[in-house]
Biopython code that builds the backbone (N, CA, C, O; Angstrom):
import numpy as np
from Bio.PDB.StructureBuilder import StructureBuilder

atoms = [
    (1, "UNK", "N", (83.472, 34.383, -42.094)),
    (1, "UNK", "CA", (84.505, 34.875, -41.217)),
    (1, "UNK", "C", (85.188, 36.062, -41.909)),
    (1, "UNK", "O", (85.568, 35.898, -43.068)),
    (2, "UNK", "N", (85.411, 37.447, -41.195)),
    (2, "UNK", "CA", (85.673, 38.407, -41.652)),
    (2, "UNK", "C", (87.615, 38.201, -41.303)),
    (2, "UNK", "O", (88.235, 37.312, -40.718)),
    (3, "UNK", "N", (88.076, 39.515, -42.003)),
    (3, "UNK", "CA", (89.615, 39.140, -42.223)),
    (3, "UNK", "C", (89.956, 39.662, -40.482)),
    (3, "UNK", "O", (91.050, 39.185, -40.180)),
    (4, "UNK", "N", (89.526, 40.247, -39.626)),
    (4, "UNK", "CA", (89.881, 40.397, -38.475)),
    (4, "UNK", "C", (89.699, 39.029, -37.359)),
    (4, "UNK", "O", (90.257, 38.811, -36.284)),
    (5, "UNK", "N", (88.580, 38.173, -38.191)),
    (5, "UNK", "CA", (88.444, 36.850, -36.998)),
    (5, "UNK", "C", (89.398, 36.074, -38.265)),
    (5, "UNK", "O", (89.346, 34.907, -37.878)),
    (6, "UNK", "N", (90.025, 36.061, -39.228)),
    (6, "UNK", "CA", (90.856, 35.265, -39.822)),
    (6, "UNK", "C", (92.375, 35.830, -39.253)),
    (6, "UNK", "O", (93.378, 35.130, -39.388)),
    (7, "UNK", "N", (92.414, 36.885, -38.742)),
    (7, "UNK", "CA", (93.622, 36.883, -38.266)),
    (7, "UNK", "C", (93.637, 36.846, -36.971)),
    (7, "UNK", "O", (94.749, 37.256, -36.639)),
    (8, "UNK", "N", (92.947, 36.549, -35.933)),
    (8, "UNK", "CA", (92.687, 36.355, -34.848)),
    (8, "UNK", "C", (92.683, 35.450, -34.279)),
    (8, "UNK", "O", (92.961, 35.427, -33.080)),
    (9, "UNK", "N", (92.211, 33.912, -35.307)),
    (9, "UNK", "CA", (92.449, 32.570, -35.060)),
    (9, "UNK", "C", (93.794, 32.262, -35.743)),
    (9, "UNK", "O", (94.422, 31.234, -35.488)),
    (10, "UNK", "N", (94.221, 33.217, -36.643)),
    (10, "UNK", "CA", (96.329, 32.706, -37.018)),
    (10, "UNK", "C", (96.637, 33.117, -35.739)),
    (10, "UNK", "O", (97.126, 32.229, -35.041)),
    (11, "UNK", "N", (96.512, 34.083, -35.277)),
    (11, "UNK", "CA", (97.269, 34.438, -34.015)),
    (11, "UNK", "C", (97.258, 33.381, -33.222)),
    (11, "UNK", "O", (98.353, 32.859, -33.016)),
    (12, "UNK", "N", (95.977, 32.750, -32.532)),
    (12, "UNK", "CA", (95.634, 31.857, -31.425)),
    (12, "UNK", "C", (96.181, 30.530, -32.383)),
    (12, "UNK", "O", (96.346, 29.620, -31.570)),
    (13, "UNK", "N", (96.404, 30.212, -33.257)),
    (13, "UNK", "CA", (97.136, 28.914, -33.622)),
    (13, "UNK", "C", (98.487, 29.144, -33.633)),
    (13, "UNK", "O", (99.126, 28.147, -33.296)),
    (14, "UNK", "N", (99.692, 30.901, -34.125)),
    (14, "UNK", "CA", (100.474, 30.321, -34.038)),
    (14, "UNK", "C", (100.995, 32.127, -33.685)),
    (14, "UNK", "O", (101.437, 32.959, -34.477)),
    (15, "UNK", "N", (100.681, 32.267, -31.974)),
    (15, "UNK", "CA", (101.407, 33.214, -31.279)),
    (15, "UNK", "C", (102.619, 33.951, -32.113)),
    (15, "UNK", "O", (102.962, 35.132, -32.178)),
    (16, "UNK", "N", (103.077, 32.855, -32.667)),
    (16, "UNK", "CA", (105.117, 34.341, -33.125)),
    (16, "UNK", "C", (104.268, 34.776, -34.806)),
    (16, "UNK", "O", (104.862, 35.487, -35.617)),
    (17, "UNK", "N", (103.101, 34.314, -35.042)),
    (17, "UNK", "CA", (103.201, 35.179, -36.338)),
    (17, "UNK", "C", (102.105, 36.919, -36.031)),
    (17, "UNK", "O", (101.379, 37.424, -36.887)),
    (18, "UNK", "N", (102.276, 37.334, -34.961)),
    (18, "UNK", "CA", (101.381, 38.625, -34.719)),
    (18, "UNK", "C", (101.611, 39.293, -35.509)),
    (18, "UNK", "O", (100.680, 39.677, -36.218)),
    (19, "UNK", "N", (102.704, 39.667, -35.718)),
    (19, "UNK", "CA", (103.864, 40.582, -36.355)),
    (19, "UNK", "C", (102.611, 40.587, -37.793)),
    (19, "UNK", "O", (101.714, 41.387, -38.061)),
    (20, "UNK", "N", (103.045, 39.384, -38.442)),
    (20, "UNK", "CA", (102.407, 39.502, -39.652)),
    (20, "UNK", "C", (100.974, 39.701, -39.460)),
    (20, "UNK", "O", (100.723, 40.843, -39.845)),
    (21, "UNK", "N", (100.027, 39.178, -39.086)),
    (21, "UNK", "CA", (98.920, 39.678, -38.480)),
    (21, "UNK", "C", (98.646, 40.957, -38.273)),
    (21, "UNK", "O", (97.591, 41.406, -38.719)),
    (22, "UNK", "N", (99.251, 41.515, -37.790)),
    (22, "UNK", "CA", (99.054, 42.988, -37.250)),
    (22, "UNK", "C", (99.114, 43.919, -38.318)),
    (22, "UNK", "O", (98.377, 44.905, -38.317)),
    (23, "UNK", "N", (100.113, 43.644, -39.443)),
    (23, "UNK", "CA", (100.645, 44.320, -40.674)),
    (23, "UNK", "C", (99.374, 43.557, -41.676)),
    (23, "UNK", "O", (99.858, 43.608, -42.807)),
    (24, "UNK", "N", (98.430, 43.097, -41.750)),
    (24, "UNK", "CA", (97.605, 42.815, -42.719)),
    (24, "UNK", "C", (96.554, 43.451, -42.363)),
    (24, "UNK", "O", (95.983, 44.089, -43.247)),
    (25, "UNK", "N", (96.002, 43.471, -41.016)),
    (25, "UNK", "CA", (95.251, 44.502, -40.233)),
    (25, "UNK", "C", (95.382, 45.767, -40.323)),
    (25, "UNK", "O", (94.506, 46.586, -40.045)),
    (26, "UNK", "N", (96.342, 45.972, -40.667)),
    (26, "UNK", "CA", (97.002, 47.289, -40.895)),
    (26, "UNK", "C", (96.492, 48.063, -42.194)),
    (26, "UNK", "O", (95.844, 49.099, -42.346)),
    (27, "UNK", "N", (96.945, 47.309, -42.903)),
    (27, "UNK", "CA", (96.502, 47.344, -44.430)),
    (27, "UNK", "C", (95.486, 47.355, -45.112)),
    (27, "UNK", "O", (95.286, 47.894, -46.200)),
    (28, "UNK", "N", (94.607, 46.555, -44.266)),
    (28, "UNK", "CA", (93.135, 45.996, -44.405)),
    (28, "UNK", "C", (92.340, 47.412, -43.884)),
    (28, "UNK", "O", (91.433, 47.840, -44.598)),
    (29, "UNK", "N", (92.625, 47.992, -42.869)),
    (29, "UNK", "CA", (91.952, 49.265, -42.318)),
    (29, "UNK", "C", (92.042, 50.576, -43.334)),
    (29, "UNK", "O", (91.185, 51.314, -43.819)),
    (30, "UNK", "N", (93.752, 50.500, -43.440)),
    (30, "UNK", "CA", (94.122, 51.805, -44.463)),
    (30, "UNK", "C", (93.276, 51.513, -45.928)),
    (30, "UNK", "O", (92.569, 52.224, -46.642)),
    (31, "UNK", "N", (93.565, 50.599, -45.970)),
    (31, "UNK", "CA", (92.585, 50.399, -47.547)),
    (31, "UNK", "C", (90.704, 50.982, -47.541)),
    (31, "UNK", "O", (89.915, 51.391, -48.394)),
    (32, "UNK", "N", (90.668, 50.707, -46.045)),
    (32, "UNK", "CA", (89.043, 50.602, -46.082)),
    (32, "UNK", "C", (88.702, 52.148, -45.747)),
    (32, "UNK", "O", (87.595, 52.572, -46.079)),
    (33, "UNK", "N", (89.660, 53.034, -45.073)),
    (33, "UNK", "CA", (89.857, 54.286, -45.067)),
    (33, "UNK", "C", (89.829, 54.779, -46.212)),
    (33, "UNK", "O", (89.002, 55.640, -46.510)),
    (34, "UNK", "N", (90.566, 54.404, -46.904)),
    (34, "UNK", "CA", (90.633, 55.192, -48.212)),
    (34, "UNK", "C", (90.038, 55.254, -49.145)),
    (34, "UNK", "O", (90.305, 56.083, -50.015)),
    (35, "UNK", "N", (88.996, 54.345, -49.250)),
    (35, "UNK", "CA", (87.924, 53.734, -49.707)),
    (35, "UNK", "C", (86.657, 54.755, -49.363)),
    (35, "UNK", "O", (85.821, 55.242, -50.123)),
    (36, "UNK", "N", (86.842, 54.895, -47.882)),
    (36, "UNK", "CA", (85.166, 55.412, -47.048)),
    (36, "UNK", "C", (85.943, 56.980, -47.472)),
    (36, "UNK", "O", (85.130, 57.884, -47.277)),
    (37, "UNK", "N", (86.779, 57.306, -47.796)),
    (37, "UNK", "CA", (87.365, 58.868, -48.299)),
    (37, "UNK", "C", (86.537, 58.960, -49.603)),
    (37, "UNK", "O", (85.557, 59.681, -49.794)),
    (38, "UNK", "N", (87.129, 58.074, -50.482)),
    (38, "UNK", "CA", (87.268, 58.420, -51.945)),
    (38, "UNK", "C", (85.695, 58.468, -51.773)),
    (38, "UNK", "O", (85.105, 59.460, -52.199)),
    (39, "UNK", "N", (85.032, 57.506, -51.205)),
    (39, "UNK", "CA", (82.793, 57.306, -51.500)),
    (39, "UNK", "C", (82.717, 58.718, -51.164)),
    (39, "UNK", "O", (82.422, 59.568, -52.003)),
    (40, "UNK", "N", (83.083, 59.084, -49.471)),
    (40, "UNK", "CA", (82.060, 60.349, -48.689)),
    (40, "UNK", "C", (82.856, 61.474, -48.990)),
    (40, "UNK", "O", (82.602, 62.343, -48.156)),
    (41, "UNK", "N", (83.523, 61.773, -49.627)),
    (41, "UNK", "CA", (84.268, 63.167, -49.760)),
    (41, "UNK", "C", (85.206, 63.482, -51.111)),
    (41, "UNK", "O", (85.619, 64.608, -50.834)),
    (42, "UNK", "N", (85.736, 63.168, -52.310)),
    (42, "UNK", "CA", (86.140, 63.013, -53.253)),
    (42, "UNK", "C", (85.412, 63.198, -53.963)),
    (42, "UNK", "O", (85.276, 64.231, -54.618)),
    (43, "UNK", "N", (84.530, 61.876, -54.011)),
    (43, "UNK", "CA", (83.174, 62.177, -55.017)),
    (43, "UNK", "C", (82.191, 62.956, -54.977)),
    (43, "UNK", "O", (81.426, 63.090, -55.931)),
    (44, "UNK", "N", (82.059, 63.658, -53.730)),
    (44, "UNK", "CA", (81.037, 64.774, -53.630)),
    (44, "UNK", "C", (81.165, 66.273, -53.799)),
    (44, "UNK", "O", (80.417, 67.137, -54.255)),
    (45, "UNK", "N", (82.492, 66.276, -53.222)),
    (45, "UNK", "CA", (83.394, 67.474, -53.975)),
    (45, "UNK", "C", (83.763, 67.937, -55.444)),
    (45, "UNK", "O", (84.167, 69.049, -55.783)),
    (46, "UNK", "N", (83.563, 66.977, -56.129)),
    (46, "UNK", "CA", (83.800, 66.988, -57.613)),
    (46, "UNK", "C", (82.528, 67.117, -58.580)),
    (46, "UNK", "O", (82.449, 66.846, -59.778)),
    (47, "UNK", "N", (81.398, 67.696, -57.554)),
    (47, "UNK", "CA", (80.152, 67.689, -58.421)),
    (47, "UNK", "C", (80.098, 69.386, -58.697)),
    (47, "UNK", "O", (79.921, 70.101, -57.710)),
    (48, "UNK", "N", (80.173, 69.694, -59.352)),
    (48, "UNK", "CA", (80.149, 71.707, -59.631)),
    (48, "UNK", "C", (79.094, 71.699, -60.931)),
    (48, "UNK", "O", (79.012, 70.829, -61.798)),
    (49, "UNK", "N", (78.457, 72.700, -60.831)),
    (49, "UNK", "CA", (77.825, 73.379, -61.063)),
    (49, "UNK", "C", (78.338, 74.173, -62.202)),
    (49, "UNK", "O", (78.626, 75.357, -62.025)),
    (50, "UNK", "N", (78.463, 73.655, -63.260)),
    (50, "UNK", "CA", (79.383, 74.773, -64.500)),
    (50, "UNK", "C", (78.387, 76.037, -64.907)),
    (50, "UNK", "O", (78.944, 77.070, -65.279)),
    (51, "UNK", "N", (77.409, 76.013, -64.871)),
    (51, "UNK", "CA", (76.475, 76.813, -65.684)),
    (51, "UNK", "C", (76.219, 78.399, -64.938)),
    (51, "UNK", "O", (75.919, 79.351, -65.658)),
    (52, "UNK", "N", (76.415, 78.612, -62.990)),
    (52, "UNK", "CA", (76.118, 79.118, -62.413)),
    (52, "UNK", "C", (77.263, 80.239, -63.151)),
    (52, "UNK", "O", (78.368, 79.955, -63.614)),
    (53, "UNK", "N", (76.380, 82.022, -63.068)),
    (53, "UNK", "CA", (77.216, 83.314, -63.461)),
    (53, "UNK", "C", (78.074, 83.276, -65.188)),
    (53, "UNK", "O", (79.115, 83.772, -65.618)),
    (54, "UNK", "N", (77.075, 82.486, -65.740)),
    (54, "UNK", "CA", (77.783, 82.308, -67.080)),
    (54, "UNK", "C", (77.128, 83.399, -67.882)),
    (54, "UNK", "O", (75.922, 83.306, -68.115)),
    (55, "UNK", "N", (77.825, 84.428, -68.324)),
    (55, "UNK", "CA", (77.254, 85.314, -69.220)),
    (55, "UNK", "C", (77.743, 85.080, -70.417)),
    (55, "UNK", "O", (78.928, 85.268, -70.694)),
    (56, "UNK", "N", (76.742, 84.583, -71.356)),
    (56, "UNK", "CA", (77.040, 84.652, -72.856)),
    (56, "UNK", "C", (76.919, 85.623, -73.596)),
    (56, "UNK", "O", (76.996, 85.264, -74.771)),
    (57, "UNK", "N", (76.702, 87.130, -73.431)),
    (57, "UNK", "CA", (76.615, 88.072, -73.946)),
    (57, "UNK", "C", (75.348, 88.884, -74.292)),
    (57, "UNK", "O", (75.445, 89.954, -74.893)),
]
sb = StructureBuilder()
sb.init_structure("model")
sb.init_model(0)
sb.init_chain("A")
sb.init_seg("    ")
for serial, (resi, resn, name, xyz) in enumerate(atoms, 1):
    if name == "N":
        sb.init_residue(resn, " ", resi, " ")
    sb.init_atom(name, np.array(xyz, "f"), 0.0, 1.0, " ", f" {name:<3s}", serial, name[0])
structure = sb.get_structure()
């Protein structure tokens, strides 16, 4: 059971806690965002090429 059907059956057992539910969902997404950032774009950007137009004399 993934954390979206774990907060999906708190909800359906106890309706007034959405609130909290919703704010772990919340969290759970932003984290996984920032995550699929740092893999597909951070780390690929940071690969350079030092050697290219280097004149040593």
């Amino acid at each position: 059971m993934n954390l979206h059907e774990q907060c999906l059956l708190r909800y359906l057992k106890n309706p007034d806690e959405l609130s909290y539910s919703t704010e772990i969902l919340k969290l759970n997404n932003f984290i996984l965002e920032k995550r699929f950032i740092v893999k597909n774009f951070v780390a690929k950007s940071s690969i350079i090429n030092y050697t290219d137009n280097i004149d040593l004399g």
